[in-house]
Phi, psi and omega in degrees: 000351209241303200305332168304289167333303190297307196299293193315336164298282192305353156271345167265015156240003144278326168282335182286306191294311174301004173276299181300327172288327184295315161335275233290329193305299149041238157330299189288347186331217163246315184288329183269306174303000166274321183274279188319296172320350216235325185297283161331322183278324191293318188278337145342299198283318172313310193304305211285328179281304207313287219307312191312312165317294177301321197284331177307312188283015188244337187265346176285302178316263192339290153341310182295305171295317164350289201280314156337298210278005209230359187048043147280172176260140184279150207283140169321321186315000000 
């Protein structure tokens, strides 16, 4: 009864184990670490436009007060 036991554990932390490596190969492949770079460069680039939207609008504001504070009249452009 206990060599029974004993097998049945170990087989069922050999099927456990042999689950999780297959996961992990997976994940690791070239095409799913090719789709997470790719994920990752898109949301970069999302940052990288939002911070350039602010700083364009900050430099206009800025520009404004400027031009205020200095009585030019504001530009048109």
């Amino acid at each position: 009864m206990r060599r029974l036991f004993w097998f049945t554990v170990g087989a069922g932390v050999g099927i456990y184990g042999l689950v999780k490596l297959r996961q992990y190969l997976q994940q690791a492949s070239p095409e799913a670490l090719g789709h997470r770079v790719a994920e990752s460069a898109s949301g970069v680039r999302e940052s990288i436009r939002e911070f350039n939207a602010t700083v364009r609008a900050a430099m206009v504001e800025r520009e404004a007060e400027l031009r205020d504070a200095v009585g030019l009249p504001e530009n048109d452009n």
